[in-house]
HTML snippet that shows the backbone in 3Dmol.js (N, CA, C, O; Angstrom):
<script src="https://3Dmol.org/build/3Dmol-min.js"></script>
<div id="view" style="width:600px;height:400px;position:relative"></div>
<script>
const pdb = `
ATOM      1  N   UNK A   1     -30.493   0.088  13.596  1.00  0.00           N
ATOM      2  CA  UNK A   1     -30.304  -0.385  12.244  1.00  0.00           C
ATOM      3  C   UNK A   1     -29.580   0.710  11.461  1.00  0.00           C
ATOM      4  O   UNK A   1     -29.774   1.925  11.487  1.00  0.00           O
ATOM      5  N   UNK A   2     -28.804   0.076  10.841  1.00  0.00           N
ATOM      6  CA  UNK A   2     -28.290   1.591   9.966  1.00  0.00           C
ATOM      7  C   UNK A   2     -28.321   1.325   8.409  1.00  0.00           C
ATOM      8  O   UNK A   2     -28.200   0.125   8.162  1.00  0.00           O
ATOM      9  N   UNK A   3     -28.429   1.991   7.487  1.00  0.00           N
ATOM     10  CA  UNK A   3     -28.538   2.253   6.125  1.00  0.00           C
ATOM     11  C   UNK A   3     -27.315   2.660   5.226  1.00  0.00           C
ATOM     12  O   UNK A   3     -27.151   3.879   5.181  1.00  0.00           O
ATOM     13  N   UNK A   4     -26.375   1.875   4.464  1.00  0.00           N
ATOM     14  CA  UNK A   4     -25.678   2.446   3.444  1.00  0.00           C
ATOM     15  C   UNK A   4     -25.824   2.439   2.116  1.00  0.00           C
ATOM     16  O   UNK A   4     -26.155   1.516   1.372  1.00  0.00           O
ATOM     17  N   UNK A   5     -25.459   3.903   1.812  1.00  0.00           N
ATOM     18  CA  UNK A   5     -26.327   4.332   0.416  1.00  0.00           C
ATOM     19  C   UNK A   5     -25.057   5.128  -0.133  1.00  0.00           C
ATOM     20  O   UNK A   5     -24.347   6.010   0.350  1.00  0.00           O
ATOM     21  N   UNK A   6     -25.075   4.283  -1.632  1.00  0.00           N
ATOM     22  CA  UNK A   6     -24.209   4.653  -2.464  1.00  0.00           C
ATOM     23  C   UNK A   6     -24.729   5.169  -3.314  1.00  0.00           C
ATOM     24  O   UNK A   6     -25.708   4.648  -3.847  1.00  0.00           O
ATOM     25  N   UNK A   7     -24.064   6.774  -3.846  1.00  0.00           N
ATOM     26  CA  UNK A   7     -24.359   7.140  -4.773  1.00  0.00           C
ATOM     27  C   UNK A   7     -23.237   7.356  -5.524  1.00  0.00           C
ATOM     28  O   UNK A   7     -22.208   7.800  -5.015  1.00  0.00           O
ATOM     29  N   UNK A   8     -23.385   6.940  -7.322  1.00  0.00           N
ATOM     30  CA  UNK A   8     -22.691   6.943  -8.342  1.00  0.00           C
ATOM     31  C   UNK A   8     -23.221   7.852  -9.708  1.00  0.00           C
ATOM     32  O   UNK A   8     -24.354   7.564 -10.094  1.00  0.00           O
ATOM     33  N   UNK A   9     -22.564   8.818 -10.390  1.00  0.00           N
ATOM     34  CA  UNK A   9     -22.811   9.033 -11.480  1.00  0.00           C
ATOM     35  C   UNK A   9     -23.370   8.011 -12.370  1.00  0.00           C
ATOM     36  O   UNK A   9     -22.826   6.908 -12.414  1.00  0.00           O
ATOM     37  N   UNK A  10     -24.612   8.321 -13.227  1.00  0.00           N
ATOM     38  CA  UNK A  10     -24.920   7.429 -14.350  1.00  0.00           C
ATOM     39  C   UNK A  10     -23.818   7.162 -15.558  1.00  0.00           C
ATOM     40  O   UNK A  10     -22.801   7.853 -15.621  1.00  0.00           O
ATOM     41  N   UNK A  11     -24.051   6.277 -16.359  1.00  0.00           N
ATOM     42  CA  UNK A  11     -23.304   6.255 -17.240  1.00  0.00           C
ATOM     43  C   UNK A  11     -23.474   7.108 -18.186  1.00  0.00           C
ATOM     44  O   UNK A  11     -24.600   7.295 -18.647  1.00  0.00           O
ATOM     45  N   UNK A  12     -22.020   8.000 -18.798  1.00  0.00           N
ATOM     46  CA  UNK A  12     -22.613   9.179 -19.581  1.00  0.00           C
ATOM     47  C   UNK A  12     -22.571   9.996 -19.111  1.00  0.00           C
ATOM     48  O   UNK A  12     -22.796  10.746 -20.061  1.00  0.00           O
ATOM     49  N   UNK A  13     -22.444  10.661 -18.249  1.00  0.00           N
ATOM     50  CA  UNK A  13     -22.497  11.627 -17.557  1.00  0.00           C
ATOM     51  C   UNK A  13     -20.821  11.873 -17.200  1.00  0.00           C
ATOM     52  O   UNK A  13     -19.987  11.108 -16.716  1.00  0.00           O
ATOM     53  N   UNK A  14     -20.734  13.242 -17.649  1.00  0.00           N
ATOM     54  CA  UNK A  14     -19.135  13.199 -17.570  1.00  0.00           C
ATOM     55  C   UNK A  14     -18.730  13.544 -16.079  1.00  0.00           C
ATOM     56  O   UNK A  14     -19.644  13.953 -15.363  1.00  0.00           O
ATOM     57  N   UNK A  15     -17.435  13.425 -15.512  1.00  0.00           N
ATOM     58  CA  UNK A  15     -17.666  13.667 -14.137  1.00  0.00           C
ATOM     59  C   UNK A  15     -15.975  13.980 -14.380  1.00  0.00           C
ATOM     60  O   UNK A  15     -15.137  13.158 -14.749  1.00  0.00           O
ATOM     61  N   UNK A  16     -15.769  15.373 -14.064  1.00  0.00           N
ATOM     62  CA  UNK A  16     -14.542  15.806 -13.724  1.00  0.00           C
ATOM     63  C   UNK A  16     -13.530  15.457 -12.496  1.00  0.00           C
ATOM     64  O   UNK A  16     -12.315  15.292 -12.608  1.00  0.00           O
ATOM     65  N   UNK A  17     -14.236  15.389 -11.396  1.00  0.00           N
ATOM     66  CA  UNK A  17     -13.711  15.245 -10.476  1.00  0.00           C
ATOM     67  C   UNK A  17     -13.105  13.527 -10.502  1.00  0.00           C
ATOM     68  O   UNK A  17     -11.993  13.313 -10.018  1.00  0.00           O
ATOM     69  N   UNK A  18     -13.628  12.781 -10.882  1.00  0.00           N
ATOM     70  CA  UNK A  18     -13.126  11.649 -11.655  1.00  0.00           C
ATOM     71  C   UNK A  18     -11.663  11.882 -12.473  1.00  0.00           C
ATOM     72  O   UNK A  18     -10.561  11.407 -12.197  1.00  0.00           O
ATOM     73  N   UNK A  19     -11.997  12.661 -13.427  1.00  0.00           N
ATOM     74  CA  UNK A  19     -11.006  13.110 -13.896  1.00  0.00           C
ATOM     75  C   UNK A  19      -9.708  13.099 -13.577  1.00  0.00           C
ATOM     76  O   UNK A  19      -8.809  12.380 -14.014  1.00  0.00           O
ATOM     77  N   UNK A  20      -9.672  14.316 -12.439  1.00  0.00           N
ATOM     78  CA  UNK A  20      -8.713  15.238 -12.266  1.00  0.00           C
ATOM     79  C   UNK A  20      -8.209  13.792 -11.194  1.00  0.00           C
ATOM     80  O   UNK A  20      -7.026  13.607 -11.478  1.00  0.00           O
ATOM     81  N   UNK A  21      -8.565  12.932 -10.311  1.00  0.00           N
ATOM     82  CA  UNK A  21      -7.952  12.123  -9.879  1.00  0.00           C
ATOM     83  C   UNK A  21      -7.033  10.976 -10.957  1.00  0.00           C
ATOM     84  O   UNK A  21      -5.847  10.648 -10.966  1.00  0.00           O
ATOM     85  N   UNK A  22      -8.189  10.588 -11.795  1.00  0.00           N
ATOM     86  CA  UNK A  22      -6.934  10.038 -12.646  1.00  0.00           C
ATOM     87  C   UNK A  22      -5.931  10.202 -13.080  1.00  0.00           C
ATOM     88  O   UNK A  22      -5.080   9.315 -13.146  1.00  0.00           O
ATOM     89  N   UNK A  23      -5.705  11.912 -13.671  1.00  0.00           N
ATOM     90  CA  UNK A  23      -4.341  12.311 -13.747  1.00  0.00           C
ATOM     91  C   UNK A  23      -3.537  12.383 -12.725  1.00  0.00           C
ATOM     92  O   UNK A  23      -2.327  12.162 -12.779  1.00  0.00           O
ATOM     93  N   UNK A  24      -4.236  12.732 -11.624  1.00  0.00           N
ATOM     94  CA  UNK A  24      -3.095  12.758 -10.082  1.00  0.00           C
ATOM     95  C   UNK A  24      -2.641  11.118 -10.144  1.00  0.00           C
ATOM     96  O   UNK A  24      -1.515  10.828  -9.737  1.00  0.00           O
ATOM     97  N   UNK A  25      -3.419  10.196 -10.590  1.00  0.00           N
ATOM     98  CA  UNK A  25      -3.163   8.885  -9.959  1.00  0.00           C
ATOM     99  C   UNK A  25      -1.495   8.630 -10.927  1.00  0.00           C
ATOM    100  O   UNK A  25      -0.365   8.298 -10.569  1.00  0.00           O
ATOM    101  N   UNK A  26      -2.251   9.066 -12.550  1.00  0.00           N
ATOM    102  CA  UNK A  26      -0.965   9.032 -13.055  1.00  0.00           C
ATOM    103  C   UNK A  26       0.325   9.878 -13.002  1.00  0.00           C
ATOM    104  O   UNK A  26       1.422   9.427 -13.332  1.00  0.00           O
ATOM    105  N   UNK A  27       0.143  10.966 -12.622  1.00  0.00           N
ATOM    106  CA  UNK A  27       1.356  11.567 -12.016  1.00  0.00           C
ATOM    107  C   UNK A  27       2.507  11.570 -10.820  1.00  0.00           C
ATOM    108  O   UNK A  27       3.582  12.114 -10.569  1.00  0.00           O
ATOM    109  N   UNK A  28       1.562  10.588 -10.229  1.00  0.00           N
ATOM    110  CA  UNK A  28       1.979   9.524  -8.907  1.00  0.00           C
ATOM    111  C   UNK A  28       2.670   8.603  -9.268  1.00  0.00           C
ATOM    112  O   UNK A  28       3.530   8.300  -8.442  1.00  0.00           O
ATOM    113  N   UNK A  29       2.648   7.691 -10.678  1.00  0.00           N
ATOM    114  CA  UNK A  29       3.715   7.183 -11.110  1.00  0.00           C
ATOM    115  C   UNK A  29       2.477   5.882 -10.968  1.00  0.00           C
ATOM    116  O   UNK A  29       2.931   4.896 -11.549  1.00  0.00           O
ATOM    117  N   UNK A  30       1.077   5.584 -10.383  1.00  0.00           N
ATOM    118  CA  UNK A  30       0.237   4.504 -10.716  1.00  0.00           C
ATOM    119  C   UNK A  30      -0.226   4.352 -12.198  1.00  0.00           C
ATOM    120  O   UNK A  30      -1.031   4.963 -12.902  1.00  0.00           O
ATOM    121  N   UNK A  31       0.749   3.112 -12.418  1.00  0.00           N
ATOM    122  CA  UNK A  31       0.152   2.494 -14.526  1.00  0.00           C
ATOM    123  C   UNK A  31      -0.978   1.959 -14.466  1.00  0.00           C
ATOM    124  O   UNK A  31      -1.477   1.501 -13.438  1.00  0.00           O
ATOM    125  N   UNK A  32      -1.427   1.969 -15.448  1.00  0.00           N
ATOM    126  CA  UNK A  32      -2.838   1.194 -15.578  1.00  0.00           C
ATOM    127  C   UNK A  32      -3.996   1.468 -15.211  1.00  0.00           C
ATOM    128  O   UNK A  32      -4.838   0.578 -15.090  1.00  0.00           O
ATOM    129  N   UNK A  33      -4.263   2.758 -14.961  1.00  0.00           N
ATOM    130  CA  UNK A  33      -5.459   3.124 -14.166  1.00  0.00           C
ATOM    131  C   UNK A  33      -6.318   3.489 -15.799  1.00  0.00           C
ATOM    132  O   UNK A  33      -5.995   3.975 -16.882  1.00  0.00           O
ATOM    133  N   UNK A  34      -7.446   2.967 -15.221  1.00  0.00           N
ATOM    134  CA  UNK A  34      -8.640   3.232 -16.077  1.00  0.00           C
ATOM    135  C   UNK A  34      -9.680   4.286 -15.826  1.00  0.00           C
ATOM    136  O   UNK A  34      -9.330   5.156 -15.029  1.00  0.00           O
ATOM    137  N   UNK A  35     -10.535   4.361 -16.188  1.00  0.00           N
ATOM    138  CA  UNK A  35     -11.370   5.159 -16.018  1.00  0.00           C
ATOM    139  C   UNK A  35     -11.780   5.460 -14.290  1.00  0.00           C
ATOM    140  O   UNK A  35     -11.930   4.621 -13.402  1.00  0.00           O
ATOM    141  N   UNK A  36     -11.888   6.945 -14.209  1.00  0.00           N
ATOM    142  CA  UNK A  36     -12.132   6.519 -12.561  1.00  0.00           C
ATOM    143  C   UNK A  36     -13.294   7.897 -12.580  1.00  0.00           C
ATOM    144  O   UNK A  36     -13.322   8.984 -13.158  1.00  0.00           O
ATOM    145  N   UNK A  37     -14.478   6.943 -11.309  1.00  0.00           N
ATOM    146  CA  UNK A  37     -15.773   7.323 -11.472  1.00  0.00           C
ATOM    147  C   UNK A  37     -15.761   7.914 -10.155  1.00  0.00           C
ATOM    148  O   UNK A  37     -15.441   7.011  -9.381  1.00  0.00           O
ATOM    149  N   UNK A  38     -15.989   9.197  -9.400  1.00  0.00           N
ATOM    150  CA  UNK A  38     -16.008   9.305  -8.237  1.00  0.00           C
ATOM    151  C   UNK A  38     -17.336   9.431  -7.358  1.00  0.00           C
ATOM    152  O   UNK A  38     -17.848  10.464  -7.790  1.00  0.00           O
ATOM    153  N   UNK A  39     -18.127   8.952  -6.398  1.00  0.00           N
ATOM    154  CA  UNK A  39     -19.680   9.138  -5.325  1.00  0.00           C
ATOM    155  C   UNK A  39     -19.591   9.608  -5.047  1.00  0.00           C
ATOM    156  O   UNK A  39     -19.024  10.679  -5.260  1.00  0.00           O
ATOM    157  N   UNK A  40     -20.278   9.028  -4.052  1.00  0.00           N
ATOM    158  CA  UNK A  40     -20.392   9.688  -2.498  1.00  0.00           C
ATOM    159  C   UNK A  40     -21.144   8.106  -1.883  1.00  0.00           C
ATOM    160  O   UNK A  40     -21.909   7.283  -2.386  1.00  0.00           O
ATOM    161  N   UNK A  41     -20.567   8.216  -0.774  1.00  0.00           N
ATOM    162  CA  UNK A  41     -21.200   7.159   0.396  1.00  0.00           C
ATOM    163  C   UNK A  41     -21.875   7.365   2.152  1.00  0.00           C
ATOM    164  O   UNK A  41     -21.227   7.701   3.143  1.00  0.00           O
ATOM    165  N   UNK A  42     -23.246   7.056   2.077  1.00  0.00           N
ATOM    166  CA  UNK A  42     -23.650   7.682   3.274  1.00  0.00           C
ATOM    167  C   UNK A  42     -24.271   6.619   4.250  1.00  0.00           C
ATOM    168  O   UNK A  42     -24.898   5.585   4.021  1.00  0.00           O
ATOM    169  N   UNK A  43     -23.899   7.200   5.361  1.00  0.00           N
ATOM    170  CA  UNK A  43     -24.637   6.153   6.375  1.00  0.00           C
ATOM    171  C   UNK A  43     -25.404   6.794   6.974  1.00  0.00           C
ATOM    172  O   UNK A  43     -25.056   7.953   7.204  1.00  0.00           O
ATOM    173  N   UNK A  44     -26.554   6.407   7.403  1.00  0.00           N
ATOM    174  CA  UNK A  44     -27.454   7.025   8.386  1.00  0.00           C
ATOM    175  C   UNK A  44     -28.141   5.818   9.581  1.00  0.00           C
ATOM    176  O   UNK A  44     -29.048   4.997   9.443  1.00  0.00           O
ATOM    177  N   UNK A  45     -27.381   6.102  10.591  1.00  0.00           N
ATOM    178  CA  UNK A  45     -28.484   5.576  11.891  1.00  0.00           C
ATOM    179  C   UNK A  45     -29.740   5.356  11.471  1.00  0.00           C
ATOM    180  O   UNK A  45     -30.190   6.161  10.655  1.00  0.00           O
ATOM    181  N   UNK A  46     -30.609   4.213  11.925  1.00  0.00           N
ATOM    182  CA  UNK A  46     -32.121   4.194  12.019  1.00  0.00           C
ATOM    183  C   UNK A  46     -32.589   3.590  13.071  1.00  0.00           C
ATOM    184  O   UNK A  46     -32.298   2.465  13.476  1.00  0.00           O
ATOM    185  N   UNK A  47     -33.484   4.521  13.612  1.00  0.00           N
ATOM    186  CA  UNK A  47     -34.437   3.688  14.808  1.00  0.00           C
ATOM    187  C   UNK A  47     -35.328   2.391  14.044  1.00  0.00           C
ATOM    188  O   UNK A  47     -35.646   1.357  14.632  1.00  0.00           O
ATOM    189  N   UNK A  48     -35.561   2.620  12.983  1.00  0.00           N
ATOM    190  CA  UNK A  48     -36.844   1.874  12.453  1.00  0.00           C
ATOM    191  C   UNK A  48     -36.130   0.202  12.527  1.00  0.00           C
ATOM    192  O   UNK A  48     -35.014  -0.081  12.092  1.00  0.00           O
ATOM    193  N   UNK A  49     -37.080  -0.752  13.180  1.00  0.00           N
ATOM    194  CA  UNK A  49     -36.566  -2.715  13.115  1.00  0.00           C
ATOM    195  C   UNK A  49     -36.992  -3.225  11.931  1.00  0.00           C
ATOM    196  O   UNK A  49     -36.712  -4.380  11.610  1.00  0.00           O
ATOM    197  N   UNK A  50     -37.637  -2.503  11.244  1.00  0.00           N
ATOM    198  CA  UNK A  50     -38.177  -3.268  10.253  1.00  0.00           C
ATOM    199  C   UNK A  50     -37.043  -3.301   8.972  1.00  0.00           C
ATOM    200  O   UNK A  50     -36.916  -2.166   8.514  1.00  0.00           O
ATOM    201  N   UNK A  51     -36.177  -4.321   8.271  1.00  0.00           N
ATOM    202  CA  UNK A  51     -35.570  -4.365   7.218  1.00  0.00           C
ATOM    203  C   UNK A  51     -36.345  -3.026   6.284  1.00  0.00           C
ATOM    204  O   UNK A  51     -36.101  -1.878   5.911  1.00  0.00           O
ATOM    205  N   UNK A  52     -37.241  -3.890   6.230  1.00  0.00           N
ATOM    206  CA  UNK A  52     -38.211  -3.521   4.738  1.00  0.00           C
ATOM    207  C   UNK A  52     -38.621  -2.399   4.811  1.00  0.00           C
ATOM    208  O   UNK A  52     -38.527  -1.795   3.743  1.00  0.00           O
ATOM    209  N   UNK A  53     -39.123  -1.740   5.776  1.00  0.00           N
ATOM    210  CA  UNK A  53     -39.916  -0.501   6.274  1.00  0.00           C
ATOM    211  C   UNK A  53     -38.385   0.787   6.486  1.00  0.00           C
ATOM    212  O   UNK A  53     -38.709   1.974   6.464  1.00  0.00           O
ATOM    213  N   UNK A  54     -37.110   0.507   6.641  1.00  0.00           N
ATOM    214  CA  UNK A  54     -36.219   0.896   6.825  1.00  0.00           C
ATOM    215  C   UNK A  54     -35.807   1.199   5.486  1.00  0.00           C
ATOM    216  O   UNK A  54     -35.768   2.409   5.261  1.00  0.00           O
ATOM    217  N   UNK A  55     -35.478   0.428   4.499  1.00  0.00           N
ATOM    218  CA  UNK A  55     -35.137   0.625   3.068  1.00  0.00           C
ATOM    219  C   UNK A  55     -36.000   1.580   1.984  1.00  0.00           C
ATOM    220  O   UNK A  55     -35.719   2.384   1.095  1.00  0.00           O
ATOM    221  N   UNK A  56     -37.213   1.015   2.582  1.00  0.00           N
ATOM    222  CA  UNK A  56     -38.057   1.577   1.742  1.00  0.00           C
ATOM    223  C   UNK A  56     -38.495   3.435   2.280  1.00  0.00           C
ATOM    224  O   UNK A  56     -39.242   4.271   1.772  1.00  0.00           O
ATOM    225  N   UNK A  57     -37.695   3.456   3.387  1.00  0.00           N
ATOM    226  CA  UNK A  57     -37.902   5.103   4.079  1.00  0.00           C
ATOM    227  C   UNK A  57     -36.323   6.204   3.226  1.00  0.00           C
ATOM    228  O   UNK A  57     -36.095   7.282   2.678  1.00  0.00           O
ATOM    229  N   UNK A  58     -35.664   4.950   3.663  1.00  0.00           N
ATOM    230  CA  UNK A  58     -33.921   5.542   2.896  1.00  0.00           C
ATOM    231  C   UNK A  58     -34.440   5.762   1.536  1.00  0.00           C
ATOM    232  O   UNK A  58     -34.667   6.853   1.015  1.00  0.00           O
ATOM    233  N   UNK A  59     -34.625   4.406   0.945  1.00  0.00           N
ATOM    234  CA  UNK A  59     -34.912   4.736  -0.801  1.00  0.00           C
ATOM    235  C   UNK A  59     -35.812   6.261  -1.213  1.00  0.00           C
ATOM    236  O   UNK A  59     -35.734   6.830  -2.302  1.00  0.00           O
ATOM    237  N   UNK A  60     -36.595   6.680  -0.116  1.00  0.00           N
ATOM    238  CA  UNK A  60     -37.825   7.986  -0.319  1.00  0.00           C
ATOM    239  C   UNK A  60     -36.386   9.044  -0.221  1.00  0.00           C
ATOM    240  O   UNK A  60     -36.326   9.939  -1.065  1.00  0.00           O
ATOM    241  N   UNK A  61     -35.252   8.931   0.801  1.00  0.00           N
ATOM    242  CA  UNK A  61     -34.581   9.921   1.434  1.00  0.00           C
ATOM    243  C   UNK A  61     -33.790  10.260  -0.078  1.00  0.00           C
ATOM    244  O   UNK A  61     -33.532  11.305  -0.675  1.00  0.00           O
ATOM    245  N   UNK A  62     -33.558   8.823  -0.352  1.00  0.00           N
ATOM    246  CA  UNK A  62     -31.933   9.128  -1.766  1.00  0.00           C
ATOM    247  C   UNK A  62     -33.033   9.688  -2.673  1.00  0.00           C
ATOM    248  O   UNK A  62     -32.773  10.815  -3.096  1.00  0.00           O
ATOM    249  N   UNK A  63     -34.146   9.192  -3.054  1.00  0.00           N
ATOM    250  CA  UNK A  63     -35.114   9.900  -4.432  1.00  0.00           C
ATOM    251  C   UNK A  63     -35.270  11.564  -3.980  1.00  0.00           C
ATOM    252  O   UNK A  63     -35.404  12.446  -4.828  1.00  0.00           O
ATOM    253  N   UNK A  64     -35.237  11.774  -2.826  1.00  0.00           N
ATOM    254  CA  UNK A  64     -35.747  13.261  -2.191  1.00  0.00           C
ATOM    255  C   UNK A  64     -34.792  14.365  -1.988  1.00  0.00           C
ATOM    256  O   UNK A  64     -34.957  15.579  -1.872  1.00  0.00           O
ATOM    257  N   UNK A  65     -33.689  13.567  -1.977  1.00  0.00           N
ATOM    258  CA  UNK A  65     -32.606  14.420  -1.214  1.00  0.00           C
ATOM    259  C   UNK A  65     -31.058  13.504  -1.449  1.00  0.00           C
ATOM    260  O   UNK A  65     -30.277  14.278  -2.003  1.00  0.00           O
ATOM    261  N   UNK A  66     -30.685  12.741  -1.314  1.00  0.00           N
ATOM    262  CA  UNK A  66     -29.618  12.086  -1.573  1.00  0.00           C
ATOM    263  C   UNK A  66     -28.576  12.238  -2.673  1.00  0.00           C
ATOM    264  O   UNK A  66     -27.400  12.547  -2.864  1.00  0.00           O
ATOM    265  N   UNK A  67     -29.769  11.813  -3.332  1.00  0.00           N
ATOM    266  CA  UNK A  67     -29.452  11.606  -5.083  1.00  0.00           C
ATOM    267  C   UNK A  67     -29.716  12.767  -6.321  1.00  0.00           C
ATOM    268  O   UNK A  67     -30.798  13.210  -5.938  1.00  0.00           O
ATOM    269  N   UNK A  68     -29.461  13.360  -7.293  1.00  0.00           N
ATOM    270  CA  UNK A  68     -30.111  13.928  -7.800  1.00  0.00           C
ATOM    271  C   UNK A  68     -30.387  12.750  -8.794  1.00  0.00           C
ATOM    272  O   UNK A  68     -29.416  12.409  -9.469  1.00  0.00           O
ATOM    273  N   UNK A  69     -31.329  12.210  -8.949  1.00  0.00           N
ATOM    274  CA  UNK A  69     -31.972  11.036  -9.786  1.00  0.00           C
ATOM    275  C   UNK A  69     -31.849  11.450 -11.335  1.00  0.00           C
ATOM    276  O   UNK A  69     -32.242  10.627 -12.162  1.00  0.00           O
ATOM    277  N   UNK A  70     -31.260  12.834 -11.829  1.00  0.00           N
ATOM    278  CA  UNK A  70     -31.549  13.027 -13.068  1.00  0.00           C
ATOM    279  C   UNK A  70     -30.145  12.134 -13.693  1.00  0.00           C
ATOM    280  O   UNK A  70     -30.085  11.429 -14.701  1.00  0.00           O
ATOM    281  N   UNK A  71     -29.324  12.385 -12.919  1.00  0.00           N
ATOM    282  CA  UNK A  71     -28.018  12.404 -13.141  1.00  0.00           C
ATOM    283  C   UNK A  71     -26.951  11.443 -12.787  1.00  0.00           C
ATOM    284  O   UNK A  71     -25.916  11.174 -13.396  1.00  0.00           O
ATOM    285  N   UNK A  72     -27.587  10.822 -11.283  1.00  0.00           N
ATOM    286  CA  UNK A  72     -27.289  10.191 -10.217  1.00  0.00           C
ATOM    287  C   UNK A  72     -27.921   8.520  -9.977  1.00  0.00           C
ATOM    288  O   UNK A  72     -29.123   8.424  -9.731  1.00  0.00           O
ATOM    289  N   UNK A  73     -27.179   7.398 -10.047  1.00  0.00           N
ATOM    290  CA  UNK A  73     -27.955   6.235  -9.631  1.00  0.00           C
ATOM    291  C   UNK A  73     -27.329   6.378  -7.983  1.00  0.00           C
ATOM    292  O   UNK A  73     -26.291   6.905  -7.585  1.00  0.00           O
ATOM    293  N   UNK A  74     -28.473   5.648  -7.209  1.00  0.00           N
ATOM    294  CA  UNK A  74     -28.106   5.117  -5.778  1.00  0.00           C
ATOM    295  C   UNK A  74     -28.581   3.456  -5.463  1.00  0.00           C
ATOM    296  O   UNK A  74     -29.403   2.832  -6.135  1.00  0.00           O
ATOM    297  N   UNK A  75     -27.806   2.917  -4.221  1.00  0.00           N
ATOM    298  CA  UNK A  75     -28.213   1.816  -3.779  1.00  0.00           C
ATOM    299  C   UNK A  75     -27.957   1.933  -2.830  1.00  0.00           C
ATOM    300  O   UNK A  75     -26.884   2.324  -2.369  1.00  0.00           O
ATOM    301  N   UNK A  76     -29.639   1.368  -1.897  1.00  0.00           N
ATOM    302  CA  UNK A  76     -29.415   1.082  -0.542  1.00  0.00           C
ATOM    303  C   UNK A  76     -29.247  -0.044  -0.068  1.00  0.00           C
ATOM    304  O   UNK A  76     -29.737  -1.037  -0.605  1.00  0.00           O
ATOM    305  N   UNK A  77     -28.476  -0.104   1.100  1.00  0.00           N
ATOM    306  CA  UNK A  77     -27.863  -1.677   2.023  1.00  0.00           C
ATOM    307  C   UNK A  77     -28.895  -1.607   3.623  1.00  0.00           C
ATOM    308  O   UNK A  77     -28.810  -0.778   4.529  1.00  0.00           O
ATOM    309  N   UNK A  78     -29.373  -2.220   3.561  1.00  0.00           N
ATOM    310  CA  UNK A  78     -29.494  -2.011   5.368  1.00  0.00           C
ATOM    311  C   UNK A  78     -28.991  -2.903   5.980  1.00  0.00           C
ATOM    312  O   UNK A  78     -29.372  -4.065   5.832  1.00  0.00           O
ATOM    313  N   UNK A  79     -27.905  -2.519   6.904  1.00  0.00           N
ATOM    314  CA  UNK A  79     -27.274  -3.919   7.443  1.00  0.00           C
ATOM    315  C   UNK A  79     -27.616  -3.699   9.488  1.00  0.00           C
ATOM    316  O   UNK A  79     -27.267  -4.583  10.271  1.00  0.00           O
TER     317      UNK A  79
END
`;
const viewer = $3Dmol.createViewer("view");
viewer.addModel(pdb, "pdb");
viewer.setStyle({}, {cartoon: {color: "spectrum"}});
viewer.zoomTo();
viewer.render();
</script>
């Protein structure tokens, strides 16, 4: 089973690295670009069969370690 977990800046939270791509995007000669928010995206292998028992181990991993929750929203997928 494997787990994908997105993590995104909250709203409010300023994020440079966001930033500095938007100006590259516009210096590239791309119009119209709006605001741009940059993650991170992780996958992790799981032995565990259980949907539920699987999500609910990831969700402990992003609150523990993943995410910094002060700052940081995440969502997990188990597909």
């Amino acid at each position: 089973m494997k787990a994908k977990v997105h993590v995104t800046l909250k709203n409010g939270v300023l994020d440079p690295q966001g930033k500095a791509v938007g100006h590259a995007l516009e210096s590239l000669g791309f119009q119209g670009v709006g605001d741009v928010r940059v993650g991170k995206y992780i996958e992790i292998e799981l032995a565990e069969t259980d949907p539920a028992k699987a999500k609910a181990a990831v969700t402990d991993m992003g609150k523990q370690l993943l995410a910094n929750t002060v700052i940081e929203n995440f969502t997990v997928e188990i597909v």
